[in-house]
C-alpha positions in Angstrom: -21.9 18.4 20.4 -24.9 20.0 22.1 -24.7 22.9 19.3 -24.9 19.7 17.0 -28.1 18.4 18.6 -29.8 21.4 19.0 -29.0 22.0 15.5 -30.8 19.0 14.2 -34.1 20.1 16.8 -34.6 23.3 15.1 -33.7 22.0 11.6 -36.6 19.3 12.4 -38.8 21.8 13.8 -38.9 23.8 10.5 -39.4 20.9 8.7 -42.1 19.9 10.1 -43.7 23.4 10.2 -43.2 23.6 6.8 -45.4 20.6 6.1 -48.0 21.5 8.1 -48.0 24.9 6.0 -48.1 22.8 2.9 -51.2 20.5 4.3 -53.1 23.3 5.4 -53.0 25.2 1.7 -53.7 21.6 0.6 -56.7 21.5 2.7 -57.7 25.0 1.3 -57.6 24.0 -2.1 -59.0 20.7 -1.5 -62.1 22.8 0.3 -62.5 25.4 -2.6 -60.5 28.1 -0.9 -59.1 30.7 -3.4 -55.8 31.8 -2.2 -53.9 35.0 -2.9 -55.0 38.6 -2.9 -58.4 39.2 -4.3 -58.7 40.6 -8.0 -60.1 43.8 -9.0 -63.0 44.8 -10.7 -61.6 46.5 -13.9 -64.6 48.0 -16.2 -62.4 49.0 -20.1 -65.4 51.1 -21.0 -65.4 53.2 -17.9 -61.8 53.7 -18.7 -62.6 54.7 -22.5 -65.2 57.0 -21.3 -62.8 58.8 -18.9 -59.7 58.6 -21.0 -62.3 60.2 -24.1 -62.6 62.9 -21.6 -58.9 63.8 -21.4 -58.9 62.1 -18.1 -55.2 61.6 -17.6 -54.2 57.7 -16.6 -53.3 59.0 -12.8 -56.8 60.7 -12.4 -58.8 57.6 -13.7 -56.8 55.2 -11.6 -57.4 57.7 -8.6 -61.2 57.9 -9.5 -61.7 53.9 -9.7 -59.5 53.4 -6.4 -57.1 51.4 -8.6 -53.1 52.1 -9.7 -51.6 53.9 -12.5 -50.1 50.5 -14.1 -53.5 48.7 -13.7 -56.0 51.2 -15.5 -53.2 51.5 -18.4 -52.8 47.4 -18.6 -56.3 47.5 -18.8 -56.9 50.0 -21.7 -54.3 47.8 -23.6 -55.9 44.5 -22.8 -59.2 45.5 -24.0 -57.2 47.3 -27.0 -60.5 50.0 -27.1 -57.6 52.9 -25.9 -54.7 54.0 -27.9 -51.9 54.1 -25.7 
């Protein structure tokens, strides 16, 4: 029985945690808060320029402080770089 009860606590507990998690982000939203990790600046002609100079995709995503994945999803988004 007391494993019952204290059951129910903590079950209660995290419920209400959880909606105070909720309100909060609420609040945020409400007060113009943008949530999540920040974007990055991604610039399609510095890529061109560096890809034009045989840059390879590792090197230009070291040089801009950004990853591999990003510079390439870039160059195809902007659809100036032949993949």
């Amino acid at each position: 029985m007391v494993f019952t009860v204290l059951g129910a606590v903590a079950e209660l507990e995290r419920s209400l945690i959880a909606e105070r998690v909720r309100a909060g982000l609420r609040n945020a939203r409400a007060n113009g808060k943008r949530l999540g990790r920040p974007r990055k600046i991604l610039d399609p002609v510095t890529i061109a320029r560096l890809r034009a100079q045989g840059c390879s995709w590792a090197a230009i995503g070291e040089q801009l402080e950004l990853g591999e994945g990003t510079v390439r999803r870039a160059a195809l988004e902007s659809a100036k770089i032949p993949a």
